[in-house]
N, C-alpha and C positions, 0 to 999 in steps of 0.2 A: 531117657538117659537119667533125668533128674531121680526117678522112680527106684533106678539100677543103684542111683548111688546111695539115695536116700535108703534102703535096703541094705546095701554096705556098712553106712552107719552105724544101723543097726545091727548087724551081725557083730561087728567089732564091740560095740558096747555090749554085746551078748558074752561076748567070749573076755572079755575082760575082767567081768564079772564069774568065777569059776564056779560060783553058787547057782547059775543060771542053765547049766547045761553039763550034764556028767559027760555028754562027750564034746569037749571044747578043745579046739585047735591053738596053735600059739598065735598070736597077732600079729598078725603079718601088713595088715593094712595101714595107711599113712595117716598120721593125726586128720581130723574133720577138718574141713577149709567150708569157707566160707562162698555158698552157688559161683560167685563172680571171681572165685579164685579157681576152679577145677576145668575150667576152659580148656587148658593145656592136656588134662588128664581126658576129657574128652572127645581132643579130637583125636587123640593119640590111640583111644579103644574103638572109637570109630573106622579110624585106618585098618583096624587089625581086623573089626570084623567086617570090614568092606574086603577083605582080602580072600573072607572065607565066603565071600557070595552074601551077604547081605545083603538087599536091596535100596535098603533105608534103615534111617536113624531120626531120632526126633532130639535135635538139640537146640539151644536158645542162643549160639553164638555160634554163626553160620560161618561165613569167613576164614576162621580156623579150621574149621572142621574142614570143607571142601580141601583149601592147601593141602590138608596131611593127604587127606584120602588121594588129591593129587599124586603127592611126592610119592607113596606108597606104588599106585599103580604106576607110575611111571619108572620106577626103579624095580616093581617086578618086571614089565615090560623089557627094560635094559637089562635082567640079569636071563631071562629066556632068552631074550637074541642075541647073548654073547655064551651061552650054550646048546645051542641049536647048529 
């Protein structure tokens, strides 16, 4: 995860920079926060890609992550069996 973001980082400071890339996108990503602040933003992507069958994730603040990926499954769960 850390790898995914630190990657994002850089894409954003890529595209920020319009001299870096003739085909640059508009910025869309959130100002750089600081590892001990993106917690929230991680378990949030984790949920999403636990939803699409991911197996695992490698994150350094476990706790949150599990909750989301909880709440996630359990509210797909509850939205199947109130359409079934």
């Amino acid at each position: 995860m850390a790898n995914a973001l630190n990657a994002a980082d850089a894409a954003r400071t890529k595209t920020q920079n319009p001299a870096a890339s003739a085909n640059t996108v508009p910025d869309q990503m959130p100002p750089a926060r600081a590892p001990e602040d993106r917690d929230a933003a991680s378990a949030a992507l984790s949920a999403l890609v636990a939803a699409q069958g991911v197996w695992g994730v490698r994150v350094h603040n476990v706790p949150p992550t599990v909750d989301a990926v909880t709440v996630a499954n359990t509210l797909r769960t509850v939205t199947r069996t109130k359409h079934t």
